[in-house]
C-alpha positions as CSV (number, residue, x, y, z in Angstrom):
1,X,-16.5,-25.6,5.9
2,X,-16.2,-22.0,7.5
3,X,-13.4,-20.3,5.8
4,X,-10.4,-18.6,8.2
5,X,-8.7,-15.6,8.3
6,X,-5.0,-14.8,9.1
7,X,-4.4,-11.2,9.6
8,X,-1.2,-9.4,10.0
9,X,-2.4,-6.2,11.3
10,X,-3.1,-8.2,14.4
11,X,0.2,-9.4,15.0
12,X,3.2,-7.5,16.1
13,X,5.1,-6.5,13.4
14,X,8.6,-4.4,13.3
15,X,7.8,-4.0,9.5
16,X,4.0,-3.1,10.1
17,X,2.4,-5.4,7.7
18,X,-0.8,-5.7,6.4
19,X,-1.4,-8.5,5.1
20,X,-4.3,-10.4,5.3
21,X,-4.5,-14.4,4.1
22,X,-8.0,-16.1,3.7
23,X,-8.7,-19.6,2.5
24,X,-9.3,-23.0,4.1
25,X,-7.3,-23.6,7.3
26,X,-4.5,-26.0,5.9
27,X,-4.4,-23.2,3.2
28,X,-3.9,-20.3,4.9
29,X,-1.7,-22.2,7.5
30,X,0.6,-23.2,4.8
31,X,0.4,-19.1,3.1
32,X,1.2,-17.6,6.2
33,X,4.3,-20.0,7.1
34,X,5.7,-19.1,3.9
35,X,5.0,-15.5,4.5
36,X,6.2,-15.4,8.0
37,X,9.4,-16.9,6.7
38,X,10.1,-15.0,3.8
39,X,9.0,-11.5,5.1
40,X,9.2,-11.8,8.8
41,X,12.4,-13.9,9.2
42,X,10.9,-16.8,11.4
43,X,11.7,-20.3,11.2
44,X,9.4,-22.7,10.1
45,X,9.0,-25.0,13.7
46,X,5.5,-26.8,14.8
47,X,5.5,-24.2,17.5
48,X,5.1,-21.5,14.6
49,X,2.6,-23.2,13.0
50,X,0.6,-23.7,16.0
51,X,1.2,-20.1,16.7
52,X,-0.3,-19.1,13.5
53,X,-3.4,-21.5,14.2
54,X,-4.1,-19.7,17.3
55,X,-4.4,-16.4,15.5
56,X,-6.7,-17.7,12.5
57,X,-10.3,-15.9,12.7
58,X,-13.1,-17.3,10.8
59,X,-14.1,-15.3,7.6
60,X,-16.9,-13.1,7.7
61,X,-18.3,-10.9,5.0
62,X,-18.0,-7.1,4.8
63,X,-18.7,-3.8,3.3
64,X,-16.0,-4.3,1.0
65,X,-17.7,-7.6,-0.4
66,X,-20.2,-5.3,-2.2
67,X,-23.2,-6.9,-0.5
68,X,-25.5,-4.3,1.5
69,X,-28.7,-4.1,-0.4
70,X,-31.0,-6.9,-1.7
71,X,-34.4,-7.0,-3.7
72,X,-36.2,-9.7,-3.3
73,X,-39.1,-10.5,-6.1
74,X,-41.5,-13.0,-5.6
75,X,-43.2,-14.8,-8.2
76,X,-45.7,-17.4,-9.5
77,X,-45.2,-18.9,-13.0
78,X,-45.6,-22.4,-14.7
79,X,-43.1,-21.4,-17.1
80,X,-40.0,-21.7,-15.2
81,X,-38.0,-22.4,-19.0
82,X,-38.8,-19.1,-20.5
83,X,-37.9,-17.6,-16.9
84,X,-35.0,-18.7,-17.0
85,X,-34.1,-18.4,-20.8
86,X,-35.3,-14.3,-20.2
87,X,-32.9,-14.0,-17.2
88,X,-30.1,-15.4,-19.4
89,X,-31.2,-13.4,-22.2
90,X,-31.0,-10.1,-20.4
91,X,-27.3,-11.1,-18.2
92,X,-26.0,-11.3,-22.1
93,X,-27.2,-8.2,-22.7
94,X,-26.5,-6.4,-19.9
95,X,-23.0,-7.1,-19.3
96,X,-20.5,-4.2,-18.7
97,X,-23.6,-2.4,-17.2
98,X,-25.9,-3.9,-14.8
99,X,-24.6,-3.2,-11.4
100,X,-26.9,-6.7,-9.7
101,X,-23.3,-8.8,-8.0
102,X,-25.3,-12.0,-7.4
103,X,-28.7,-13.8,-8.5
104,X,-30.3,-16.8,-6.9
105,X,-33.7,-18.0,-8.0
106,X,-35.3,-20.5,-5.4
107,X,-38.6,-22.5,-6.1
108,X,-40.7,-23.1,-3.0
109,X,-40.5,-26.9,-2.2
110,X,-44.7,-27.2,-1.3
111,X,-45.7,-24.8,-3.9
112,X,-43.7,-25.2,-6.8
113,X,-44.8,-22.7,-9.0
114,X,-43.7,-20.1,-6.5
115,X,-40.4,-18.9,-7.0
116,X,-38.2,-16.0,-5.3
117,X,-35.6,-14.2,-6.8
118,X,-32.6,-12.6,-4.4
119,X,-30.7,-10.2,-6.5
120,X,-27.8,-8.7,-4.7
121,X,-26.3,-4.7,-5.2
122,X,-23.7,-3.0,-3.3
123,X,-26.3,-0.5,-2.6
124,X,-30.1,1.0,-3.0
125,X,-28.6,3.7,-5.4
126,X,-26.9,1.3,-7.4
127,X,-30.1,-1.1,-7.5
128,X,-32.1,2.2,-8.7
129,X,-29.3,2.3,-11.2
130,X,-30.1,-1.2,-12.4
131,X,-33.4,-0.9,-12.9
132,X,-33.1,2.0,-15.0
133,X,-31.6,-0.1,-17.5
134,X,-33.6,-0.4,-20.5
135,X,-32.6,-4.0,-20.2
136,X,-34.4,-4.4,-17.2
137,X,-37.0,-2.3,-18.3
138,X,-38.0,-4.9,-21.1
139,X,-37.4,-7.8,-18.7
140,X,-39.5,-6.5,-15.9
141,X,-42.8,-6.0,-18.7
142,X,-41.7,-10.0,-20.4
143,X,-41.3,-11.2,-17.1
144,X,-44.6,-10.2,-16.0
145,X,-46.0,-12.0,-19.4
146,X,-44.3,-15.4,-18.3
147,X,-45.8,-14.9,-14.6
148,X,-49.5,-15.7,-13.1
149,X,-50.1,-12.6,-11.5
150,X,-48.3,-9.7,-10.6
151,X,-44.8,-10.4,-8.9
152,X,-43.7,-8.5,-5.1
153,X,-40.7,-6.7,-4.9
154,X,-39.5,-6.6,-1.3
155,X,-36.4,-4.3,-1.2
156,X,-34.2,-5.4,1.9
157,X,-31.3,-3.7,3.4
158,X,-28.4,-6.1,4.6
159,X,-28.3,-6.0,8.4
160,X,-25.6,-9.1,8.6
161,X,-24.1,-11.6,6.3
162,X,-20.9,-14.0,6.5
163,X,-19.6,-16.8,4.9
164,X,-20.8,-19.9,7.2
């Protein structure tokens, strides 16, 4: 279900407030009642509620979500355990200092020893920063132990993303 969006800024305000509510719809119907009553002195009438239903946006991710560069690495093992007991290995040691927001590993459905890796950054810089880790260093030349063949790195710039 498509998260929604109720935005002050978009409202007429005497107080100018900026508030901004996001959550499931009976959620953020239910916040921004409460809100409008409390800090905007309306009463709480059907009409107002379907007022504030009117004005609910769907979510969609931004700048501010920290997502505007991903690597993708491609790779072909038979050892999809130790994979997976490395990657764990090196999110316990890098805590605190990796700057990666998000991993997903995927294995291809007809060729199951195929598996792509999307590791999310807020930016190239701070990818370049993660990979300078020595943690990744090590995990980069075990990984490539564990794989049949070299893996591709694709790095990939975020043109769109939203919350569907």
């Amino acid at each position: 279900m498509t998260r929604k969006v109720a935005d002050c800024r978009k409202a007429p305000s005497d107080i100018n407030c900026s508030l901004t509510i996001s959550g499931e719809e009976h959620e953020v119907i239910q916040a921004a009642v409460e809100h409008a009553v409390s800090a905007h002195g309306h009463e709480d009438t059907p009409e107002l509620r379907e007022q504030l239903r009117g004005m609910l946006e769907n979510e969609v991710r931004s700048e501010s979500d920290g997502m505007r560069f991903v690597q993708l690495i491609e790779f072909k093992t038979h050892r999809k355990d130790e994979i997976n007991q490395l990657m764990d290995e090196w999110e316990d040691r890098t805590g605190g200092k990796r700057t990666a927001t998000r991993a997903v590993l995927t294995q291809d459905h007809e060729q199951p020893d195929t598996y792509f890796e999307f590791v999310e950054f807020p930016s190239y810089d701070e990818a370049i920063h993660n990979s300078n880790l020595p943690e990744t260093d090590e995990l980069s030349h075990r990984m490539r132990d564990l794989c049949d063949g070299e893996p591709t790195f694709h790095n990939l710039d975020v043109v769109r993303a939203e919350a569907l």
